[in-house]
C-alpha positions in Angstrom: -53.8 -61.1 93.5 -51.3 -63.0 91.0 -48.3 -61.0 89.5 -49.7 -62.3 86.1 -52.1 -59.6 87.2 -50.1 -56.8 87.6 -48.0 -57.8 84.4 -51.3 -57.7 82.5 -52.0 -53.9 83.9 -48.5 -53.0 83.5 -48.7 -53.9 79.6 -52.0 -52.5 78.9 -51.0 -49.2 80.0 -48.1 -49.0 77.5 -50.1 -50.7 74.2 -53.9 -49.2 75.6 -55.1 -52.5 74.0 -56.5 -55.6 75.6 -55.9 -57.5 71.8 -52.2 -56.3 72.2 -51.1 -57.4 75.9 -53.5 -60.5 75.4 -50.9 -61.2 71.9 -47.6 -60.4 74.0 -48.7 -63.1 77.1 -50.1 -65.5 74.8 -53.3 -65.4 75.9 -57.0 -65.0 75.1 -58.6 -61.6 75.0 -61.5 -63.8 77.5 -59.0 -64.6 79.7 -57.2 -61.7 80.0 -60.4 -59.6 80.6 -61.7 -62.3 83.4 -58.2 -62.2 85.2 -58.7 -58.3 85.4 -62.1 -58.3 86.2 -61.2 -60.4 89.0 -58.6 -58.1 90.1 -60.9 -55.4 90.4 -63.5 -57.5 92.2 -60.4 -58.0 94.6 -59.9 -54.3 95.2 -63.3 -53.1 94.9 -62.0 -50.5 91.8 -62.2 -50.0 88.2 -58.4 -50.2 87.4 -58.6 -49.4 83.8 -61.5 -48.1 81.1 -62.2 -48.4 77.1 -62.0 -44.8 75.0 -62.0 -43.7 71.6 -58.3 -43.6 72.1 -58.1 -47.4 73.4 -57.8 -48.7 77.0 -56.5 -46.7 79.6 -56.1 -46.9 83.2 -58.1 -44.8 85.5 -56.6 -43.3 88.7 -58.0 -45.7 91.0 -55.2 -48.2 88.1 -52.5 -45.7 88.1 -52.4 -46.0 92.2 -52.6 -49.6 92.1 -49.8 -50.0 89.7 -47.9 -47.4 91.2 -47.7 -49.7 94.8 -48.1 -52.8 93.2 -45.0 -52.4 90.6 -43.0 -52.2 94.2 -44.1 -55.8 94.9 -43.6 -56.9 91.4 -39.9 -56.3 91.2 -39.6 -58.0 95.0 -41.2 -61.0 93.7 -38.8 -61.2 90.0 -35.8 -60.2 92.6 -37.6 -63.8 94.4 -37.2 -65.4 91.5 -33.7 -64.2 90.9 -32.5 -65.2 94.2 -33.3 -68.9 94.1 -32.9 -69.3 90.5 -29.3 -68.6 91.6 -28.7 -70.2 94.4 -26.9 -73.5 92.8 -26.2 -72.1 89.4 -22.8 -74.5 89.4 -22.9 -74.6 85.8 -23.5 -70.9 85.3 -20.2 -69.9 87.1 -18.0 -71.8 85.1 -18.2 -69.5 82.4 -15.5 -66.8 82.1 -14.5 -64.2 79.6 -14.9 -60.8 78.8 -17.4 -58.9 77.6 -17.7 -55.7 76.0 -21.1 -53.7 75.7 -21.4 -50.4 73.7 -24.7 -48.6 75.2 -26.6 -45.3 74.8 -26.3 -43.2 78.2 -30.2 -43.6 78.7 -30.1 -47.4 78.7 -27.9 -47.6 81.3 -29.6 -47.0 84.5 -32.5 -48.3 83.5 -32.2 -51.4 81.6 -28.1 -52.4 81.3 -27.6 -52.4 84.6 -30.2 -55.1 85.6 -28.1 -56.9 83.2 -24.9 -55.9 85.1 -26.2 -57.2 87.9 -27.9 -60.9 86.5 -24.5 -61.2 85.2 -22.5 -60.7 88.3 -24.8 -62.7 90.2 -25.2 -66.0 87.8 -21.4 -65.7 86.4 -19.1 -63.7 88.4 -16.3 -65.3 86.4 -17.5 -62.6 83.3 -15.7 -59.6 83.1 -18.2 -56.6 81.5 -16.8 -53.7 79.8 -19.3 -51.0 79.8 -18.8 -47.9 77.2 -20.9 -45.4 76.7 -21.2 -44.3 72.9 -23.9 -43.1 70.8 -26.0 -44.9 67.7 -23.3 -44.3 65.0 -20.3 -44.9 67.4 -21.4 -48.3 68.6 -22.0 -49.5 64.7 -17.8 -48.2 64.5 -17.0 -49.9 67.1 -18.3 -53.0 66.4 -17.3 -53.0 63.1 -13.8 -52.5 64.0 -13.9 -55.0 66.4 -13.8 -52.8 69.7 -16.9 -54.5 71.6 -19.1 -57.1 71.2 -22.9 -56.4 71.6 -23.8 -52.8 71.4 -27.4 -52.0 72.6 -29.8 -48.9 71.7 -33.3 -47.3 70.9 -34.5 -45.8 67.9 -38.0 -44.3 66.8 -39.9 -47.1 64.7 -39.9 -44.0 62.0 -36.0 -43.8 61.7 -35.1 -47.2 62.2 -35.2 -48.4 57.9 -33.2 -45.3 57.7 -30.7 -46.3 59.9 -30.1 -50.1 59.1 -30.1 -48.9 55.2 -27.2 -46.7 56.5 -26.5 -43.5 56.6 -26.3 -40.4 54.2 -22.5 -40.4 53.4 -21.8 -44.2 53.3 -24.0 -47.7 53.0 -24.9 -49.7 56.3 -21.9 -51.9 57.1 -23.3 -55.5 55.9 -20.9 -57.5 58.5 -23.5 -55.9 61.3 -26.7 -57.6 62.4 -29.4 -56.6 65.3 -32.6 -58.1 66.6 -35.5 -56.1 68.4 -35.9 -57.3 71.5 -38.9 -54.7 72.6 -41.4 -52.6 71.5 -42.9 -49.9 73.5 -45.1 -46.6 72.7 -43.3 -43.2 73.7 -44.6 -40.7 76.1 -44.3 -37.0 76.6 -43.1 -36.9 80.4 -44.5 -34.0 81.8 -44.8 -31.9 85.7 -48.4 -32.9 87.1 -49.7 -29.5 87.8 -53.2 -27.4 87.1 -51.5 -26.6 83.2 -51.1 -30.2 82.3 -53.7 -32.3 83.9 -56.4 -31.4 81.4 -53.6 -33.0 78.9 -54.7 -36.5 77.7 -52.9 -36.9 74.7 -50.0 -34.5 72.6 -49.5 -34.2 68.5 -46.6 -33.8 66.8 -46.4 -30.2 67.8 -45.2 -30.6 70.9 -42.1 -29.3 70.4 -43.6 -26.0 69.4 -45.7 -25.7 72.8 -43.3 -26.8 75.3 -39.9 -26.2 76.5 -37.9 -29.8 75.3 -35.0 -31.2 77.2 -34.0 -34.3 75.5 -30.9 -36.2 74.7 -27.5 -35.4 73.3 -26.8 -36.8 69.7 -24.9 -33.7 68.6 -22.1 -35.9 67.7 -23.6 -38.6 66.3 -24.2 -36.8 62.5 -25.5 -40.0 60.8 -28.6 -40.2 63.0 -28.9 -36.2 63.0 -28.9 -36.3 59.5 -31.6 -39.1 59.5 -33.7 -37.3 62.0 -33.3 -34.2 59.2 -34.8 -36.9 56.5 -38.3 -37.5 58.5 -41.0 -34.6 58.2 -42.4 -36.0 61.9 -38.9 -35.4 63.7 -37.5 -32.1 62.3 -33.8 -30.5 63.1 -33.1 -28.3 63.7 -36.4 -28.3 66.3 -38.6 -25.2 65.9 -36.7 -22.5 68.1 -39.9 -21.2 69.7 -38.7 -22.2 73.5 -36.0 -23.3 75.2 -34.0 -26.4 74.5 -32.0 -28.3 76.5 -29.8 -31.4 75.5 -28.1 -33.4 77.9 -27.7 -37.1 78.4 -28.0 -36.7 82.3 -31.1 -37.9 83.2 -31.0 -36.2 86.5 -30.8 -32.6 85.2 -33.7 -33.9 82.5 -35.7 -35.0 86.2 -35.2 -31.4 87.7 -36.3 -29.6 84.3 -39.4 -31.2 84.5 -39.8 -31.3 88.3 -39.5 -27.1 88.4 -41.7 -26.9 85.3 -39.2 -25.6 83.0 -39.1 -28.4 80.3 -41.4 -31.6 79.0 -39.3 -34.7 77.5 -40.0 -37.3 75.1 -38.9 -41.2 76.3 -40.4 -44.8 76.3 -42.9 -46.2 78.2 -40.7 -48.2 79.7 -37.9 -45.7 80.7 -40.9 -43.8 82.4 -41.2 -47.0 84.7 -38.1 -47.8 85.5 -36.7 -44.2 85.9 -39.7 -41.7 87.1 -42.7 -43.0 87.8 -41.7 -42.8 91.4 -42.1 -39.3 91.5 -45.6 -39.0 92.3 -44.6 -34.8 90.7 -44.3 -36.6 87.3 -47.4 -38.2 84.7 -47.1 -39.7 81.4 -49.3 -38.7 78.5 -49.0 -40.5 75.3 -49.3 -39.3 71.8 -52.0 -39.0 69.9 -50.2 -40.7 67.0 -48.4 -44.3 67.1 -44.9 -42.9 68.3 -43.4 -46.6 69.2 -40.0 -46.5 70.0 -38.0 -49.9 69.8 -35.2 -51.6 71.1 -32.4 -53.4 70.1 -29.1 -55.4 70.5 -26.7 -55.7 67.5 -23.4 -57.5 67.2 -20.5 -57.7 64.2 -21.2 -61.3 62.0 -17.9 -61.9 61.1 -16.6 -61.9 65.5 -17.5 -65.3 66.8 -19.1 -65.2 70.0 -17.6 -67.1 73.2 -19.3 -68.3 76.0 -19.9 -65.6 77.6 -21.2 -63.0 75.0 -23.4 -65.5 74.0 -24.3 -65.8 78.3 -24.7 -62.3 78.0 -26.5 -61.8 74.8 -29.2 -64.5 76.3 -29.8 -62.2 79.4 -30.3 -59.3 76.8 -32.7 -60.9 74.4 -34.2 -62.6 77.4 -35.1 -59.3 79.9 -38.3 -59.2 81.4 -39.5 -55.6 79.8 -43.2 -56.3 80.6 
């Protein structure tokens, strides 16, 4: 087995597409098909199968990722280790940066970043704040941090950088995608849900929803208003629970009492090791995307440009 390997499952199961993950590693769709095949020659299993839907991994694939993901991140922490182990150069840089974040980046994606960054140049000082979509565009634009990073539904996101209702996108702002992922409806694996394969846009009218707090960010709740596929006020025919504590979100859908909606890639990092948990995507392209944005007009040192790297740079896949 080769970690390429597990990569290549890893992807497939967030774009169901062999074209897709063979685009994003640069590869043929022959070659990424033999290097599978021969992983499931290894194992003696069929790790993943082609439906009307796309490719999708079968259980004997959502097992092997489930142990083999464990080995993958020992083997990029590897990498990390010796690629540090001399970085002279590296540690010479100094400064201070300031990051605005959404709370549900934090845990799972800024603070690998926290960590890169303390480990290659301990001589950069991070400010973290935690702020929403709307208060991270303020802040940079008044100069308060320097590289503010947040995801947005691929539906809202013209919306957004046009600007909002009440005043025009500020035009001293610009932002890069650094990832793309597919959105899945994280549910309790039980007797109710396991005959679920994929969920519509009416989710929110069969399920209980915990999901995250924007109440006081009014330009994106306003945008959300403007797209028929994300209503608000959401249909009031259960519950609804908004909280930006991912824990209480974990324990909602741990007792059964509420589904949420997050990336593919948040589902990795922050529950797929709760065995009590399962993904099921959407029966509609609900990608999700990331980005980092920064104020043109506030030069960047050394070290938001060190740090910007790491962002742009993160090993998503």
């Amino acid at each position: 087995m080769q970690m390429e390997q597990v990569m290549y499952l890893k992807d497939i199961e967030k774009t169901n597409s062999i074209t897709q993950t063979a685009e994003r590693f640069y590869i043929t769709q022959q070659a990424l098909s033999y290097s599978l095949k021969k992983l499931e020659k290894e194992f003696d299993a069929e790790l993943f199968k082609r439906t009307s839907h796309g490719v999708i991994l079968t259980d004997a694939g959502k097992d092997f990722l489930y142990y083999a993901e464990n080995l993958l991140e020992e083997y990029q922490q590897l990498r990390l280790h010796f690629a540090n182990r001399n970085p002279v150069q590296q540690k010479e840089i100094s400064g201070i940066v300031r990051v605005g974040c959404l709370s549900r980046l934090l845990d799972c994606f800024l603070i690998d970043i926290i960590e890169k960054a303390y480990l290659q140049c301990p001589n950069i000082k991070m400010i973290v704040l935690e702020e929403t979509r709307t208060s991270i565009i303020k802040k940079l634009v008044e100069k308060e941090i320097d590289l503010g990073i947040f995801i947005i539904s691929d539906n809202l996101v013209d919306y957004f950088f046009q600007g909002s209702i009440e005043q025009p996108y500020p035009d001293t702002i610009d932002w890069l995608r650094i990832y793309r992922d597919v959105q899945v409806i994280c549910m309790k694996k039980d007797e109710r849900t396991s005959a679920e394969k994929f969920l519509g846009k009416n989710i929110w009218t069969e399920f209980p929803f915990c999901g995250f707090n924007n109440s006081d960010d009014p330009d994106f709740r306003n945008l959300r208003a403007s797209v028929e596929s994300f209503p608000d006020p959401f249909p009031i025919q259960h519950s609804q629970f908004f909280s930006n504590n991912i824990s209480f979100h974990k324990n909602l859908i741990k007792r059964g009492l509420a589904v949420n909606v997050i990336s593919s890639f948040e589902f990795s990092k922050n529950y797929r090791k709760h065995t009590y948990l399962t993904p099921i995507p959407f029966d509609f392209d609900a990608a999700v995307s990331y980005y980092v944005c920064w104020n043109k007009k506030q030069p960047f040192t050394e070290a938001i440009q060190k740090i910007y790297d790491m962002i742009v740079q993160y090993p998503f896949s």
